[in-house]
C-alpha positions as CSV (number, residue, x, y, z in Angstrom):
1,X,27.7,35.0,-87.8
2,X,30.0,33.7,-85.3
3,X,33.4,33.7,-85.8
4,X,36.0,31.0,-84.4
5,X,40.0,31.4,-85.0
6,X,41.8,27.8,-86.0
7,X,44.8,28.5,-84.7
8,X,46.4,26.0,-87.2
9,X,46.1,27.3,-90.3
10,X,47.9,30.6,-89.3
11,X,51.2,29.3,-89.7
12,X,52.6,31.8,-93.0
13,X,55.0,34.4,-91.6
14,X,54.7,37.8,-93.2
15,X,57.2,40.1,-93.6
16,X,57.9,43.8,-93.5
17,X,59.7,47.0,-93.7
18,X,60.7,48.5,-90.6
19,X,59.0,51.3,-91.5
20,X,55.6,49.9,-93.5
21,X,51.9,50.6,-92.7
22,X,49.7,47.3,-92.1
23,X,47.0,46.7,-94.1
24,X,43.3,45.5,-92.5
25,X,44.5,42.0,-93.8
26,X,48.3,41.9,-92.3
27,X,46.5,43.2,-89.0
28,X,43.7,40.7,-88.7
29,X,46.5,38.0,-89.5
30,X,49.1,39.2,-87.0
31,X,46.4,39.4,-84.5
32,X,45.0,36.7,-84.4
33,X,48.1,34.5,-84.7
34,X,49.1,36.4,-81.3
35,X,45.9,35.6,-79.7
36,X,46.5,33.2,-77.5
37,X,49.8,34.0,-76.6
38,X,48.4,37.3,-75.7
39,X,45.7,35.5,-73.4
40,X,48.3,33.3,-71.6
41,X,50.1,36.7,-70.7
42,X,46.7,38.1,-70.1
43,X,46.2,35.4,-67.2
44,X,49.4,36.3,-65.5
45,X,48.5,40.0,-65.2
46,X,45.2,39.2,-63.8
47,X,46.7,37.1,-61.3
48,X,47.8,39.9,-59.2
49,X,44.9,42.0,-57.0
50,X,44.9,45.5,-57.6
51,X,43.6,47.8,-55.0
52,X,44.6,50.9,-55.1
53,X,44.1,51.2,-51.4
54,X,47.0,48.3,-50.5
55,X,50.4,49.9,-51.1
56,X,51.3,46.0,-51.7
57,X,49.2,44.8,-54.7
58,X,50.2,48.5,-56.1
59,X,53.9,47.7,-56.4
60,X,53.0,44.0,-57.6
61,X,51.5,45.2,-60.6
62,X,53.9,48.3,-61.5
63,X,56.6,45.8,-61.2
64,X,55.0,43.1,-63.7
65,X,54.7,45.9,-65.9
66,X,57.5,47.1,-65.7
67,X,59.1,44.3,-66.7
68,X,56.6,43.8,-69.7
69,X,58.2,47.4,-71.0
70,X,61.4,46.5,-70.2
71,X,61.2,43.5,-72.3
72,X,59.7,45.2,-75.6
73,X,62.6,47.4,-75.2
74,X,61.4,50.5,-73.2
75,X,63.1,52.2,-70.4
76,X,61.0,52.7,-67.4
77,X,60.8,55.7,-64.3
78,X,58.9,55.0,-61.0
79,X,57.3,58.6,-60.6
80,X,55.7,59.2,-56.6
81,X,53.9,61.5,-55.0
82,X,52.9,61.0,-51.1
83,X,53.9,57.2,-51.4
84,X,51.9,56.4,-54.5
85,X,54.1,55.4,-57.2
86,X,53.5,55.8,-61.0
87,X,55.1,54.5,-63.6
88,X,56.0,55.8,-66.8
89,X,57.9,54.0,-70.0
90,X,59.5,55.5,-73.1
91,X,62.0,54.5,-75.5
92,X,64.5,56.8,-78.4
93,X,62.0,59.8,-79.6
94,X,62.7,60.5,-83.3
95,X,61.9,64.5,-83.8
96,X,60.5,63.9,-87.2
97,X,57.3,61.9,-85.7
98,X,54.7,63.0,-83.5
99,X,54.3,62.0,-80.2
100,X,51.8,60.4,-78.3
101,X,50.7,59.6,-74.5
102,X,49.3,56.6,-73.6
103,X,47.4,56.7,-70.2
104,X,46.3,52.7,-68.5
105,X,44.5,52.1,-65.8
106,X,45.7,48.8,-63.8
107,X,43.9,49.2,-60.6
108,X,40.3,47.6,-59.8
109,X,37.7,47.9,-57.7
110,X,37.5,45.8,-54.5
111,X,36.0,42.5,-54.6
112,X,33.3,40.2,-52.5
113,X,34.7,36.8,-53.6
114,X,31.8,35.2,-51.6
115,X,29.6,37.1,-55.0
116,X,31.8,35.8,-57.9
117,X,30.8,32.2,-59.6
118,X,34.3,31.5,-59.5
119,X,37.2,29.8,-57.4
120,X,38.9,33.5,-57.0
121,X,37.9,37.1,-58.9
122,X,41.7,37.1,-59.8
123,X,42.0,33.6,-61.8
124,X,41.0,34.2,-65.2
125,X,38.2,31.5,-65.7
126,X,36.8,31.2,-69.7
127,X,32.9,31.1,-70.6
128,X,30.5,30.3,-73.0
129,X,26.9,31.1,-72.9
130,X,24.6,28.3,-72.7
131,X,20.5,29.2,-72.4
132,X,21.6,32.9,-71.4
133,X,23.7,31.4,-68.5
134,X,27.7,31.8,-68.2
135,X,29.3,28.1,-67.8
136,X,33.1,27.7,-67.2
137,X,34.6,25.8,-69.7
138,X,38.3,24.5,-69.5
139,X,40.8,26.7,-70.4
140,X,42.4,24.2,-72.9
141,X,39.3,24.8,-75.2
142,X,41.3,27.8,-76.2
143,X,43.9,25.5,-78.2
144,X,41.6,23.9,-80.3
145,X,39.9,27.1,-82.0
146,X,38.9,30.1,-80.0
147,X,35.2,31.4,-80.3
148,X,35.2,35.1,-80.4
149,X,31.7,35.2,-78.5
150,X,34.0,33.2,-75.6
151,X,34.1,35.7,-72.3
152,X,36.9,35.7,-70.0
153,X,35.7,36.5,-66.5
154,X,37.5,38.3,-64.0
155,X,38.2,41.8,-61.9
156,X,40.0,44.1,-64.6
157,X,39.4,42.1,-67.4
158,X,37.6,45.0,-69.3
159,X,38.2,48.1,-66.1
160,X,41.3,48.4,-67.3
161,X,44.0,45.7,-67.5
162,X,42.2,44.0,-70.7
163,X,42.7,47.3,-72.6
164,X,46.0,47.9,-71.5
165,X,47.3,43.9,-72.4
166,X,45.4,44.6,-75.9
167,X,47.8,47.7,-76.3
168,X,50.8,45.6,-74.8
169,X,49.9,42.5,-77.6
170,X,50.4,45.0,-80.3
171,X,53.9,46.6,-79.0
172,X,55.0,43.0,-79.3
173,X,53.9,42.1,-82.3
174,X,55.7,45.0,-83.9
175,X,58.6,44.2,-82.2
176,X,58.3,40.4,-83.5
177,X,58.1,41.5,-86.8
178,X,60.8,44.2,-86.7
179,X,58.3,47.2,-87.3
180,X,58.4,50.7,-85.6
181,X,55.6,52.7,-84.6
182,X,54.4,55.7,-86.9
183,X,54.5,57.5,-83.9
184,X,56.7,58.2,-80.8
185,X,55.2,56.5,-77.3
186,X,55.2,57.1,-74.0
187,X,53.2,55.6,-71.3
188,X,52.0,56.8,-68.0
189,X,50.1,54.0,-65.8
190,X,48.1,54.8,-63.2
191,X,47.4,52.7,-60.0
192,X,44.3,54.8,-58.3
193,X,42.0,55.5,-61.1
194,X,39.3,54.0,-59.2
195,X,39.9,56.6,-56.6
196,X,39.9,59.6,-59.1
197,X,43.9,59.1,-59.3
198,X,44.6,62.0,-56.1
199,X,48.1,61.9,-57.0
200,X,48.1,62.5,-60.7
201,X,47.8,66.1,-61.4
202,X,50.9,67.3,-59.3
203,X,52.8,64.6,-61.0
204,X,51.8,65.5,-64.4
205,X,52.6,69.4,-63.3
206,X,56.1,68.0,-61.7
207,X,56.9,66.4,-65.4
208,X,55.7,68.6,-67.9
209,X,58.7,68.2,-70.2
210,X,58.6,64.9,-69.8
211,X,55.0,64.1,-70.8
212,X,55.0,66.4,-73.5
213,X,52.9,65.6,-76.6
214,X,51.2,66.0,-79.5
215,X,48.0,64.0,-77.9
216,X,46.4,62.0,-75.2
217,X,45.4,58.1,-76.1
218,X,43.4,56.7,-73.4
219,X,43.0,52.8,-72.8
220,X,40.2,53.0,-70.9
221,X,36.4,53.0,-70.9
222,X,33.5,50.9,-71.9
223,X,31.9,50.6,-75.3
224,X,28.7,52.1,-77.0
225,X,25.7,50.0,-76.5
226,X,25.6,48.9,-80.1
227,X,29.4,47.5,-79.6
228,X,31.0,49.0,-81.9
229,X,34.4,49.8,-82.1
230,X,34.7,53.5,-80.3
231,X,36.5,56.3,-80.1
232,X,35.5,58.5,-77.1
233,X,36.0,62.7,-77.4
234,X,34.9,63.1,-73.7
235,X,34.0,62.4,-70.4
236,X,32.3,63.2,-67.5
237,X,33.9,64.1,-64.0
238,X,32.9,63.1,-60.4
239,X,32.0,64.3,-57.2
240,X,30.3,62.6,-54.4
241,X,28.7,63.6,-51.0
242,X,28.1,61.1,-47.9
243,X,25.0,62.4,-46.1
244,X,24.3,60.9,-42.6
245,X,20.5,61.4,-41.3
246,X,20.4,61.5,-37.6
247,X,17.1,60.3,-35.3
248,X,17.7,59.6,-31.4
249,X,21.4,59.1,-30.4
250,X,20.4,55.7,-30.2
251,X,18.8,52.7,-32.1
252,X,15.3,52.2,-30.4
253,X,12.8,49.4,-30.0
254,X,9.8,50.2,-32.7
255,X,7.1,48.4,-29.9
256,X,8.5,50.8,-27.3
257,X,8.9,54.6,-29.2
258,X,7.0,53.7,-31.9
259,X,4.5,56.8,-33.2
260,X,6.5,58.7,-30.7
261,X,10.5,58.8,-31.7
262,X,10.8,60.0,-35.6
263,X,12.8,57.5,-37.9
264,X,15.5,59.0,-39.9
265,X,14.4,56.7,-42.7
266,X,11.4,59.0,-43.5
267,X,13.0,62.2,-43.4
268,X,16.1,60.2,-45.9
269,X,13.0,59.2,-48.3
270,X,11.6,63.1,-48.0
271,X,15.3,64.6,-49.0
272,X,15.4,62.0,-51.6
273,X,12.5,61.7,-53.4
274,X,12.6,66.3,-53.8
275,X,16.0,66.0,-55.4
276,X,14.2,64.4,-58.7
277,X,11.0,64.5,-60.4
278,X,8.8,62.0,-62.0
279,X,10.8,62.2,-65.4
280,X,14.5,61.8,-63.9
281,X,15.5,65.6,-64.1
282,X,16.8,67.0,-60.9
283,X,14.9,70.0,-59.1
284,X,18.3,71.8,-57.7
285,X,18.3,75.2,-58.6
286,X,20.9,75.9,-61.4
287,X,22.2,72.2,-61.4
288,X,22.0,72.2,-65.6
289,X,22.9,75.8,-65.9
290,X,25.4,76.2,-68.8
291,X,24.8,73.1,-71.1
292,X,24.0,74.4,-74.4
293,X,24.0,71.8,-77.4
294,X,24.4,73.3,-81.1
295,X,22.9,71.8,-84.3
296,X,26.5,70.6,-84.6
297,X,26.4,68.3,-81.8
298,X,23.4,66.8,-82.2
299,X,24.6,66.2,-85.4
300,X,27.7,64.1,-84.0
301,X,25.0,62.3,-81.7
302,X,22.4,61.8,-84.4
303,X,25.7,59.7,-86.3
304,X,25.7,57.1,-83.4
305,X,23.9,54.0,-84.3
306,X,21.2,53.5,-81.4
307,X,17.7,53.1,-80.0
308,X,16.2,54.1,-77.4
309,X,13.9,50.9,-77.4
310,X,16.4,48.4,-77.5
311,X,18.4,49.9,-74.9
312,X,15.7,50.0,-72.4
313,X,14.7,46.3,-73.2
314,X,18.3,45.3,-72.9
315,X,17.9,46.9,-69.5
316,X,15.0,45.6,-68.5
317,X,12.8,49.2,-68.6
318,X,9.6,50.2,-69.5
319,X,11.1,53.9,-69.5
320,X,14.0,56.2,-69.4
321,X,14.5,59.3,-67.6
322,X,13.4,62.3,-69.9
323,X,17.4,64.2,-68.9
324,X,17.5,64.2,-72.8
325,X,15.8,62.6,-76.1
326,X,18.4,59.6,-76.4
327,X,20.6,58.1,-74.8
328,X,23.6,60.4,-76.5
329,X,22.0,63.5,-75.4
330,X,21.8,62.3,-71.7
331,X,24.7,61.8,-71.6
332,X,25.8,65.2,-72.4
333,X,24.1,66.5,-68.9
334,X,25.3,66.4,-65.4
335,X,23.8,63.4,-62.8
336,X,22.9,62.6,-59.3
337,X,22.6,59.2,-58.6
338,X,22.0,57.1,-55.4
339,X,24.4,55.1,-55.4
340,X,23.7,53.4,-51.8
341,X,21.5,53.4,-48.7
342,X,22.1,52.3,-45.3
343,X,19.8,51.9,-41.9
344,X,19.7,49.2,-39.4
345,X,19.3,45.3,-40.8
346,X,17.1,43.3,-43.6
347,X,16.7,39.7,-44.7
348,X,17.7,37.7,-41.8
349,X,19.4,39.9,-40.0
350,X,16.1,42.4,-39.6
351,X,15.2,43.4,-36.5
352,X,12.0,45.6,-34.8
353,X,13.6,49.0,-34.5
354,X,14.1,52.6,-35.3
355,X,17.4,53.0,-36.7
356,X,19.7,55.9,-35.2
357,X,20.8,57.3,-38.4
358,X,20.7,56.4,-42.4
359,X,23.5,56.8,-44.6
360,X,23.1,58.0,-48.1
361,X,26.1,58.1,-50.8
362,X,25.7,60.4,-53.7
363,X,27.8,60.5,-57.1
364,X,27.0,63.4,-59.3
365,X,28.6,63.2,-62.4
366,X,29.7,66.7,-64.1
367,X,30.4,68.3,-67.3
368,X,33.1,71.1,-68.3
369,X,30.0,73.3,-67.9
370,X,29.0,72.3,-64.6
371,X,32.2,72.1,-62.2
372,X,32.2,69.7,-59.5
373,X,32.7,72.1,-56.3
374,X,29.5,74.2,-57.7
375,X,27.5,71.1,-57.9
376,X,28.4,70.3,-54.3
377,X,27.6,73.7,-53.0
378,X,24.2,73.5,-54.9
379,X,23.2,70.5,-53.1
380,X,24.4,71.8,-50.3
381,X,22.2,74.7,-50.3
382,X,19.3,72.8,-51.6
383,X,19.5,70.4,-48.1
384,X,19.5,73.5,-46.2
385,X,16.5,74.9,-47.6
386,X,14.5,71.8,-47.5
387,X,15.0,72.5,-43.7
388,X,18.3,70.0,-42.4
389,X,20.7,71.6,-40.2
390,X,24.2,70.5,-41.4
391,X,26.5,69.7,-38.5
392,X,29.9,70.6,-39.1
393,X,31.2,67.1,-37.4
394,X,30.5,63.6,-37.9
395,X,27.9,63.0,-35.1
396,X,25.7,65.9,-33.6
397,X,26.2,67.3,-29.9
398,X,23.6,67.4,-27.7
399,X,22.5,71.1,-27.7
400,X,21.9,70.3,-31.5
401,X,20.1,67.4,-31.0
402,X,18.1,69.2,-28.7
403,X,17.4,72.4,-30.8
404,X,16.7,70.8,-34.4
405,X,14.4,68.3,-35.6
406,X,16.3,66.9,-39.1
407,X,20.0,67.0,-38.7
408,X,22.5,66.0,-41.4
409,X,26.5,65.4,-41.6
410,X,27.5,66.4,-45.0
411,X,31.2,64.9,-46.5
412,X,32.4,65.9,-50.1
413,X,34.8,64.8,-52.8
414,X,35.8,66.1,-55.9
415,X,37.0,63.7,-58.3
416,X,37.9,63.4,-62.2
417,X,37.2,66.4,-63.5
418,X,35.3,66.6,-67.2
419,X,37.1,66.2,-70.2
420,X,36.0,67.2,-73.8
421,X,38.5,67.3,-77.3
422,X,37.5,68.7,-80.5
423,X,36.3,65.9,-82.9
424,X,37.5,67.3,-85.7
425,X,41.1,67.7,-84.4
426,X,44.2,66.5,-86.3
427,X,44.9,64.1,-83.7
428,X,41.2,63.1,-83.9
429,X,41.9,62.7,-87.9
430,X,44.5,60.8,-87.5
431,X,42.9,58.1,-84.9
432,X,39.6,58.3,-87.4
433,X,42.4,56.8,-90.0
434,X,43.8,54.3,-87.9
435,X,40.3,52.8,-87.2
436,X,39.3,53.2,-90.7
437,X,42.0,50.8,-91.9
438,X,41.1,48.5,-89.9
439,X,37.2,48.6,-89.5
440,X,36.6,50.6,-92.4
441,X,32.9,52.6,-91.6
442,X,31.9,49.8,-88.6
443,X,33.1,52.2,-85.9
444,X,31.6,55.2,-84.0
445,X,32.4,58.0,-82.4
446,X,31.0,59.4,-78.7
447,X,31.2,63.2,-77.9
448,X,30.8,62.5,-74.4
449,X,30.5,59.3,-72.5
450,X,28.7,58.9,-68.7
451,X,32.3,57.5,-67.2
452,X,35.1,59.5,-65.2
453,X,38.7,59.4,-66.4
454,X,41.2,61.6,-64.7
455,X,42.5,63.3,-68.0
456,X,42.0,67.0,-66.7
457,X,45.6,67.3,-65.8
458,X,47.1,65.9,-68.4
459,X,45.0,68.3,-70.8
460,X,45.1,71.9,-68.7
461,X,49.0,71.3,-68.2
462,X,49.8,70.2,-71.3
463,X,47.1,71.6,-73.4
464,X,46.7,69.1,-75.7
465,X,43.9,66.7,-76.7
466,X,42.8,63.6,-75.0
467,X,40.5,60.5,-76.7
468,X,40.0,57.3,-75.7
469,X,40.0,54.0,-77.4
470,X,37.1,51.9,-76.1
471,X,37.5,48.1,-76.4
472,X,35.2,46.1,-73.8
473,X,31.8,45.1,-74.6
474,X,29.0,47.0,-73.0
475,X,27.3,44.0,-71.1
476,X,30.9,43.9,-68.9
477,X,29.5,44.6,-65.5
478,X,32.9,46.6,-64.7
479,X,32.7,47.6,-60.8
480,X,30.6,44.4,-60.7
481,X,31.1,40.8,-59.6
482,X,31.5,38.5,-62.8
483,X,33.4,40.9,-64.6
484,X,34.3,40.0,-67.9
485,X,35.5,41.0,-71.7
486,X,34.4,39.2,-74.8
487,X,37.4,38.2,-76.7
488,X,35.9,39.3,-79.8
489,X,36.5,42.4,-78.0
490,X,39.9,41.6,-76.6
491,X,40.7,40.6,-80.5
492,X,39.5,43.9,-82.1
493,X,41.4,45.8,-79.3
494,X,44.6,44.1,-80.8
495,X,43.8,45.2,-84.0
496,X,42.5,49.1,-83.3
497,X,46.2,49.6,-81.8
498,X,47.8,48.2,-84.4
499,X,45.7,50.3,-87.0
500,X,46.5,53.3,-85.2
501,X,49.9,53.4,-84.1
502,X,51.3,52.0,-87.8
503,X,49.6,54.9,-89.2
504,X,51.5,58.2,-90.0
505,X,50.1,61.2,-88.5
């Protein structure tokens, strides 16, 4: 059943002791009579790009929020490392509560505004669907009841800034309403998450007092499949590899050298196609060495509500990859994808030749069992013995073109590292609590989702535990034009930090 929110009959204030838990009832309330409010402010954030590449648009978004902290009564630190600024917010610690660190993302992914069906990826636009179409509908339809199935579309919205408002909203309903967190805060945002945050671990190891904690709340990550409210225990790391597949030194007409000059694109499809076989699992040598699931987690994957059917038709498959039996245990496991391929020009732009070289991006994503620098060095070593020669520039000299036949440039990073926390920790009790007052059983919990988050710093220097709070619908497309969050979503989001951070741990 759909819900919508009348704004107008929320009008009764309630009122509290400073020190009072909420109940589901006083949180639903409170939330929703914030709702719009909190969308308005919502808007504003949105409004400001966020590459983490543009030294600009970084310092226009720590200095909107720091304002926002500065406002709800927080004083605020600019931390930097090599130029890049972080900023962290705190306020009075009482030493009879615990203490927790919040970690935002408010960086993005580039955009292709020519791809978006809107004026401008950064201008919030509202949506309803009509005949499984997205239509823009004025923003004023907000004020006359808001339908919870609405989506507001635009880069952040769910990857991460609509997480981090939802966590904002809540801070300022407590402070409307004179209530004080059960817990101590302190925030650490991060401007380059969508460049595995390169900064972030000396800062963490420059500030160890000042980040200590008794636990790690993340704001940050996609929902289950089923939607469900989601607490996530882990996470997998990153690494990727550029290869670069070289043919003559230059493009060449295919009339011309045709059956005569070899075209990288073939020897690209060779390399490709061995790294995988017919059921998804990759053939390098080792690359799932060390994963070992006990009867205990399957039994944490066999709670989460999901099929492998629906998944695939919501996907558009006929299949999966065999990796694991579901969805939960695939996840588990370390990946190599494709994530692009280049040579020469299609569509219009196509032309009759041999290309020079292909390009071929790789992300492998890792678990604690399967560090990112030995995955790199496998596929390393599995190019070599599939015959490539692996320059040690970016562009072959001409005794190697001259002495071997398949040459490759091969360019590595090491990103996020993997995270995993206990699930039955006390501060995994105590956020199981918080989402039980508010959604009572309607909520899962992940042992390890398929996304990177850069939490391996916080948890090696700190040594404490790390979960994240997943708010934004799975049909999102994050990293994608059109990105969006479902205000159910952005509503429930509300409502998880508030059930949370007015519980006593």
């Amino acid at each position: 059943m759909k819900k919508t929110i009348l704004l107008g009959i929320l009008t009764s204030t309630i009122f509290f002791q400073a020190f009072a838990q909420l109940e589901k009832e006083q949180i639903q309330k409170l939330a929703e009579e914030e709702l719009l409010h909190s969308l308005e402010r919502f808007s504003e954030l949105l409004k400001i790009p966020n590459n983490g590449r543009i030294p600009e648009q970084i310092q226009a978004n720590l200095e909107w929020t720091k304002a926002y902290f500065e406002e709800l009564g927080y004083t605020t630190q600019t931390l930097s490392a090599n130029g890049v600024p972080h900023l962290f917010a705190s306020r009075e610690q009482n030493p009879n509560k615990k203490t927790i660190l919040v970690y935002m993302q408010l960086d993005g992914q580039p955009v292709d505004s020519t791809a978006w069906l809107q004026e401008s990826p950064y201008l919030l636009v509202l949506k309803h669907e009509v005949d499984q179409q997205w239509e823009e509908i004025p923003w004023q339809s907000l004020y006359h009841g808001i339908d919870v199935d609405w989506k507001l579309f635009a880069r952040s919205a769910s990857d991460s800034k609509g997480p981090a408002m939802a966590f904002f909203t809540a801070l300022e309903i407590l402070k409307k309403e004179g209530i004080k967190p059960a817990v101590n805060l302190k925030f650490i945002l991060d401007f380059q998450e969508e460049l595995s945050s390169p900064q972030l671990a000396g800062i963490v190891q420059k500030n160890k007092g000042l980040f200590a904690a008794d636990g790690i709340l993340i704001m940050d990550g996609t929902r289950h499949v089923s939607n469900l409210p989601n607490l996530a225990f882990g996470a997998r790391g990153i690494a990727t590899v550029t290869l670069k597949i070289f043919g003559a030194d230059r493009d060449l007409h295919s009339g011309q050298y045709g059956n005569f000059a070899p075209n990288p694109v073939f020897a690209a499809s060779r390399l490709i196609s061995s790294l995988k076989d017919s059921s998804g699992k990759v053939l390098i040598p080792g690359f799932y060495e060390g994963v070992e699931l006990t009867e205990k987690d399957f039994e944490a994957m066999a709670q989460v509500p999901e099929s492998n059917e629906e998944i695939l038709a919501d996907l558009g498959l006929a299949e999966s990859d065999q990796v694991g039996k579901s969805y939960q245990e695939a996840m588990q496991y370390p990946s190599l994808n494709i994530r692009g391929i280049r040579a020469a020009w299609v569509g219009e732009e196509v032309r009759t030749i041999i290309p020079s070289e292909v390009i071929v991006e790789i992300d492998m994503r890792t678990v604690q069992e399967t560090p990112g620098e030995r995955q790199v060095g496998l596929l390393r070593k599995y190019i070599e013995n599939q015959g490539f020669y692996i320059i040690s520039g970016d562009e072959p000299s001409k005794e190697e073109r001259s002495t071997y036949s398949e040459l490759v440039s091969f360019s590595s990073r090491v990103g996020s590292q993997p995270f995993r926390a206990a699930m039955d920790s006390d501060f995994g009790k105590w956020l199981e609590k918080g989402m039980q007052k508010v959604f009572g059983d309607k909520y899962i919990k992940t042992r390890q989702t398929g996304g990177s988050q850069p939490m391996a710093p916080f948890i090696n220097i700190l040594g404490v535990p790390a979960v994240s709070v997943r708010i934004p619908n799975p049909d999102n497309s994050i990293h994608a034009p059109n990105e969006n969050i479902r205000i159910g979503n952005y509503l429930e989001g509300i409502e998880t930090v508030l059930g949370i951070i007015t519980e006593d741990f």
